[in-house]
C-alpha positions as CSV (number, residue, x, y, z in Angstrom):
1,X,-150.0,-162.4,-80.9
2,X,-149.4,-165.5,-79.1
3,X,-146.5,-165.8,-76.6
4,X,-145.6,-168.2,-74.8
5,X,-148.0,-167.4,-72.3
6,X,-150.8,-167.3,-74.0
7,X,-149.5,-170.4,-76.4
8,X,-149.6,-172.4,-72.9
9,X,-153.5,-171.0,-72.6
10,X,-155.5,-172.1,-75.2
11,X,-158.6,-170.2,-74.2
12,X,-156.7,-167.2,-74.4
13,X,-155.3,-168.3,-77.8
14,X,-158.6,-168.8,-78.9
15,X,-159.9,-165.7,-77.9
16,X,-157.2,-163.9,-79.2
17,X,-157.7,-165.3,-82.7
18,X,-161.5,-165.0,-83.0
19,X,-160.5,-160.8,-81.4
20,X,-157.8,-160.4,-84.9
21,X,-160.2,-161.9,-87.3
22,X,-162.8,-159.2,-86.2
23,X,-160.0,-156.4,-86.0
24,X,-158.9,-157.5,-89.5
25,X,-162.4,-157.6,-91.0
26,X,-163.3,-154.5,-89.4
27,X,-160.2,-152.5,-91.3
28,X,-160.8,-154.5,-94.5
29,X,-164.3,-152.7,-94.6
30,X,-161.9,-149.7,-95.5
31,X,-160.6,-150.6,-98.6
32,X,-161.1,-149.3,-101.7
33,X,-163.8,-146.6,-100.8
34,X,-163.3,-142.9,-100.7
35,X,-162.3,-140.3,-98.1
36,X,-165.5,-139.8,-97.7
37,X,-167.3,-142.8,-97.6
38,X,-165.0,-143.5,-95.3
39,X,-166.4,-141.2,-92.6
40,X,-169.5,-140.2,-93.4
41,X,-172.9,-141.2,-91.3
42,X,-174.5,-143.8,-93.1
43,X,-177.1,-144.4,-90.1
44,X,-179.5,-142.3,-87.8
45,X,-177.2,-142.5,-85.2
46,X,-174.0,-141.4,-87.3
47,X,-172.1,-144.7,-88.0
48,X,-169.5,-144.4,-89.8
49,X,-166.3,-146.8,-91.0
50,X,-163.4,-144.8,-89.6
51,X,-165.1,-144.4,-86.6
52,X,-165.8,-147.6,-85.9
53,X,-161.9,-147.7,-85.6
54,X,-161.5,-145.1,-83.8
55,X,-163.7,-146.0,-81.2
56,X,-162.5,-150.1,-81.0
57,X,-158.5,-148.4,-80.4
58,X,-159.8,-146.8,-77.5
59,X,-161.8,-149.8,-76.8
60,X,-159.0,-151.7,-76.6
61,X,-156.6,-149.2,-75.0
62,X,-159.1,-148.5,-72.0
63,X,-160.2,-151.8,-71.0
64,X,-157.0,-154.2,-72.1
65,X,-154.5,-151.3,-70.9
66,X,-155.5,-148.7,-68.4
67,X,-157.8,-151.3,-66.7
68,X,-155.0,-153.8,-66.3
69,X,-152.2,-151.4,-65.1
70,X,-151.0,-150.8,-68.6
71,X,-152.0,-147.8,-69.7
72,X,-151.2,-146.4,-73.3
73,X,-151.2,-143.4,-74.9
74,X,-153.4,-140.5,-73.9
75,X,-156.5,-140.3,-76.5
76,X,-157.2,-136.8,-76.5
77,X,-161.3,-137.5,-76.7
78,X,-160.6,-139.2,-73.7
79,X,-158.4,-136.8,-72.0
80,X,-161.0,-133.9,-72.8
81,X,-163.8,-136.2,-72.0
82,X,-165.8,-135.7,-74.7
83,X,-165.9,-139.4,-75.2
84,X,-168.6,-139.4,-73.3
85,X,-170.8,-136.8,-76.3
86,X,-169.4,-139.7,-79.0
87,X,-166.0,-137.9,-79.5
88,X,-164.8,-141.5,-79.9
89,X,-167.7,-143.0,-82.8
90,X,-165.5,-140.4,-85.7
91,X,-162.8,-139.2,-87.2
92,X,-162.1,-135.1,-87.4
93,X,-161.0,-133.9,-90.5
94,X,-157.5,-133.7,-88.7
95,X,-157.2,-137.0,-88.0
96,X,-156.5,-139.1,-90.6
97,X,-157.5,-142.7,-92.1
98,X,-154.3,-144.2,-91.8
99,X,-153.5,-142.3,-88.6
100,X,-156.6,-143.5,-87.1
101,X,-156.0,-147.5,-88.5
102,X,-152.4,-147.2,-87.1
103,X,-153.6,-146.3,-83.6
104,X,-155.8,-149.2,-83.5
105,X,-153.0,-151.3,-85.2
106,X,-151.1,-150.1,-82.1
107,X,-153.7,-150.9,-79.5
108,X,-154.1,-154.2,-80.9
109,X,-150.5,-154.4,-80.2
110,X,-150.9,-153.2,-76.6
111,X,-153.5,-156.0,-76.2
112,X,-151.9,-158.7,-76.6
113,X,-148.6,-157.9,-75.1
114,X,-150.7,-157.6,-71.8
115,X,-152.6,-160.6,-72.6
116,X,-149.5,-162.6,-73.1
117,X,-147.6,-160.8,-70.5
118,X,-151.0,-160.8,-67.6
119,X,-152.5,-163.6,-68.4
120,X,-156.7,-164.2,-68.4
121,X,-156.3,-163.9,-64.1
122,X,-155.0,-160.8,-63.6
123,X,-156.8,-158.0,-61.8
124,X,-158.8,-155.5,-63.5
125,X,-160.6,-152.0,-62.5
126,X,-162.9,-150.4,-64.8
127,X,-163.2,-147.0,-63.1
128,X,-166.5,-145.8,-65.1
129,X,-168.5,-149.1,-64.4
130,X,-170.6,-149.0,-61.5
131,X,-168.7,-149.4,-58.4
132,X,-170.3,-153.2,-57.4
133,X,-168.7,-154.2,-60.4
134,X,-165.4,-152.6,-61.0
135,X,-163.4,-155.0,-59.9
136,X,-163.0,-157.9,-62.6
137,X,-160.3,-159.8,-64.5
138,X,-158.0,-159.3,-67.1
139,X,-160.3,-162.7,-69.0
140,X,-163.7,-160.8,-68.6
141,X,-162.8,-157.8,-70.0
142,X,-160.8,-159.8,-72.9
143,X,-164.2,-161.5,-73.9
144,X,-166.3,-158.5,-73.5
145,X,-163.8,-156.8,-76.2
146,X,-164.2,-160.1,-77.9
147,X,-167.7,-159.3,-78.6
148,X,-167.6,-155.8,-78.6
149,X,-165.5,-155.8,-82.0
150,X,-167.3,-158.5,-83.7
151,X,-170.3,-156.6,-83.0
152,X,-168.8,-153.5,-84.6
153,X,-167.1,-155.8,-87.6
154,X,-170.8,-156.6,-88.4
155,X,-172.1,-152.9,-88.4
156,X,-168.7,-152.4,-90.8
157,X,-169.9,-154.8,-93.2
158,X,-173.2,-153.2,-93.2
159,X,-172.4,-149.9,-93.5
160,X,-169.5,-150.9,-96.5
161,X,-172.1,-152.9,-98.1
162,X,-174.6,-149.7,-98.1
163,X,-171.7,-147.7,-99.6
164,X,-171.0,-150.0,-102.8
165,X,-173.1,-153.0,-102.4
166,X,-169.4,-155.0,-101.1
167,X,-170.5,-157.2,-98.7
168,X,-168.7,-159.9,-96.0
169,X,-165.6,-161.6,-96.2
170,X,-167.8,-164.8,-97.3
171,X,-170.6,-163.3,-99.8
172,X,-168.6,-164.5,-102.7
173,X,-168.2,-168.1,-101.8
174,X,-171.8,-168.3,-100.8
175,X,-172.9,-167.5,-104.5
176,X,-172.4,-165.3,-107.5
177,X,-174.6,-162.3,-108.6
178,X,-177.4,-164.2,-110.0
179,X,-177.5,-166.4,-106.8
180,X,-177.9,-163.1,-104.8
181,X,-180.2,-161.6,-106.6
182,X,-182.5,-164.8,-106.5
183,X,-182.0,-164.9,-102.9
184,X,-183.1,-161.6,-102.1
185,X,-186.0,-161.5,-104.0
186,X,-187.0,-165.0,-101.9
187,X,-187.0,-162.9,-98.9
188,X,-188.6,-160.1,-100.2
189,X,-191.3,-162.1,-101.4
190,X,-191.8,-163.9,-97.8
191,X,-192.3,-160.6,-96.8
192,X,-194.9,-159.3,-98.9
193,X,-196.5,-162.8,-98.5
194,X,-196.6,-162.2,-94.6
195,X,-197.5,-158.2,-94.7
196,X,-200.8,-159.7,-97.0
């Protein structure tokens, strides 16, 4: 989104555009595979697509709402606290994909109405940060969730790409099957050269 507001800012139109291209990337890693696959723990530590999604909407809604005086709906992990045992990294059987994508859809929403309608200045208090550094701004924690979900649209492009082998928004224009394949085995021979 980009009101008038932020139009006038470009630093927070900047931000704001790098912020969708993650969000978008991150919910593009959803389509075309399976209920499933969707939520199923393709790491040690349980990532999963859908709950990547999950846990960036209340990302979103915590720190660019409820931090800045705008808070949105009550997310039950968070309400129960169980967010804090990883309540927030999946999705229940109960709550479904396009449930779970529209409440981030939402939040993104929420986001940049209080970007646009804040601005990059305004106060913020993030209550479970330690209490030298609660106070902040509405900019900091904007660039923080910056980061956050671009860091998250990368583990989403590994975790599809360990699901069916589709990889980034980009791997096609970087090279065809055959380039690929050449490509890994380069690296894979560097690294049996350097383990000799």
């Amino acid at each position: 989104m980009t009101g008038p507001e932020t139009a006038a800012d470009p630093i927070a139109s900047d931000l704001l555009r790098y912020l969708q291209e993650s969000r978008e990337r991150l919910v593009s890693a959803l389509d075309g595979v399976s209920e499933y696959d969707a939520r199923r723990p393709l790491t040690p530590s349980g990532t999963n697509l859908l709950g990547l999604v999950k846990h960036l909407a209340g990302v979103e809604f915590g720190y660019l709402g409820d931090c800045v005086g705008r808070p949105g709906p009550t997310l039950a992990w968070v309400a129960d606290g169980s967010v804090w045992d990883g309540a927030d990294m999946w999705a229940t059987a109960g709550e479904s994909r396009a449930g779970t994508v529209e409440l981030y859809r939402s939040a993104w929403r929420h986001s940049d109405r209080s970007v646009a309608e804040l601005g990059l200045g305004a106060p913020a208090h993030v209550g479970w940060w330690p209490e030298e550094r609660r106070d902040t701004t509405l900019g900091s924690l904007l660039v923080r969730v910056v980061a956050e979900t671009a860091q998250h649209a990368g583990h989403a492009d590994i975790v599809r790409e360990s699901i069916d082998g589709r990889a980034g928004a980009d791997h096609d224009d970087v090279g065809d099957a055959a380039w690929w394949a050449g490509y890994v085995a380069k690296i894979e021979q560097a690294a049996r050269d350097a383990a000799s």
